[in-house]
C-alpha positions in Angstrom: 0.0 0.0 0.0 3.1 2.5 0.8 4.4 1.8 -2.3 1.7 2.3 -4.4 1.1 5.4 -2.1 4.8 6.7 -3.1 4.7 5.9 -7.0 1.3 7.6 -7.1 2.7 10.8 -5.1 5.7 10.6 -7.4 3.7 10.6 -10.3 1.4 13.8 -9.8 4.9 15.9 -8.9 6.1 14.5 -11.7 3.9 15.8 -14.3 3.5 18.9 -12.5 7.0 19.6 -13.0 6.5 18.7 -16.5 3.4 21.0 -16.7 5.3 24.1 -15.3 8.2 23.2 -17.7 5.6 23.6 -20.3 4.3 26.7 -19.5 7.6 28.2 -19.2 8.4 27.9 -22.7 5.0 29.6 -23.8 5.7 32.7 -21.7 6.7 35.6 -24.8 9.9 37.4 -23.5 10.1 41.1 -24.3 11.8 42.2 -27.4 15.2 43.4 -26.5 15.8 45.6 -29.9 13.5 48.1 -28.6 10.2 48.8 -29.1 7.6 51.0 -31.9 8.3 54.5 -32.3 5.4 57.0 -33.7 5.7 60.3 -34.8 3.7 62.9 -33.1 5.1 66.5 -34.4 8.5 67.6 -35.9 9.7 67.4 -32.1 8.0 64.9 -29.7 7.7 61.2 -30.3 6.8 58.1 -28.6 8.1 54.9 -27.8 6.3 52.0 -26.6 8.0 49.0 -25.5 6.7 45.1 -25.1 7.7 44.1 -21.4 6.1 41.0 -20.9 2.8 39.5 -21.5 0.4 42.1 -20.7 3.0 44.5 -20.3 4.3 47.7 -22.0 6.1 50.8 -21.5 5.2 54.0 -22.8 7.9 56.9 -23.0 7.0 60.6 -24.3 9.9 62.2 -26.0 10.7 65.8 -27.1 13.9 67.1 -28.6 14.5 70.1 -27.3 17.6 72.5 -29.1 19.3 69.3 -30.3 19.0 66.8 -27.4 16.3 64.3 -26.7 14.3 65.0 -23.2 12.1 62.2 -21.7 8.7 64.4 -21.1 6.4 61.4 -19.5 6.9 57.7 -19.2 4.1 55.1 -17.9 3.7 51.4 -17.6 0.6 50.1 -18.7 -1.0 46.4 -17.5 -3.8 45.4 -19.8 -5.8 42.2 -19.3 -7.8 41.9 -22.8 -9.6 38.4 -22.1 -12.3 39.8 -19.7 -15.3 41.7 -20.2 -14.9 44.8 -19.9 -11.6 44.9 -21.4 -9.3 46.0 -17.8 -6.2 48.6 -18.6 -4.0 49.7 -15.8 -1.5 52.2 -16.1 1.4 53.6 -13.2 3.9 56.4 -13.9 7.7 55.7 -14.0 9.1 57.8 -11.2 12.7 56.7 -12.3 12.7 59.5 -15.7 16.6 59.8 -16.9 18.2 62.0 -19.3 19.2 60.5 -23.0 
């Protein structure tokens, strides 16, 4: 009975290692060349990022006399599978000069 206990116990860790194996090769990594860049007027422009399923950045940029100034950045959360559709945002405190 022990034994049959044991292989049974081993068997359900098993393939729930194998399961979370899985599931880790499904997950999308971010890009690491960057991200899409639009075009707003002849001197702002934004950047958004992939960080992650579900996840992107969104940097405001502005050149200002030759050199390119971060305005506004946010990270936005967006969870498209329920009803209504649920987008979270939160600023990045952490703004750095380019």
């Amino acid at each position: 009975m022990k034994r049959i206990l044991i292989v049974l116990l081993l068997s359900v860790f098993m393939l729930s290692v194998i399961h979370g194996v899985a599931q880790a090769q499904e997950r999308k990594l971010p890009e690491m060349g960057g991200g899409s860049v639009a075009v707003l007027d002849k001197a702002t422009f934004v950047e958004v990022r992939d960080r992650g399923p579900g996840y992107h950045s969104v940097i405001l940029y502005e050149v200002v006399k030759g050199k390119i100034r971060i305005v506004d950045a946010v990270r936005v959360n967006s969870d498209f599978t329920k009803d209504p559709t649920i987008i979270r945002y939160m600023r990045i405190k952490d703004i750095k000069e380019q």
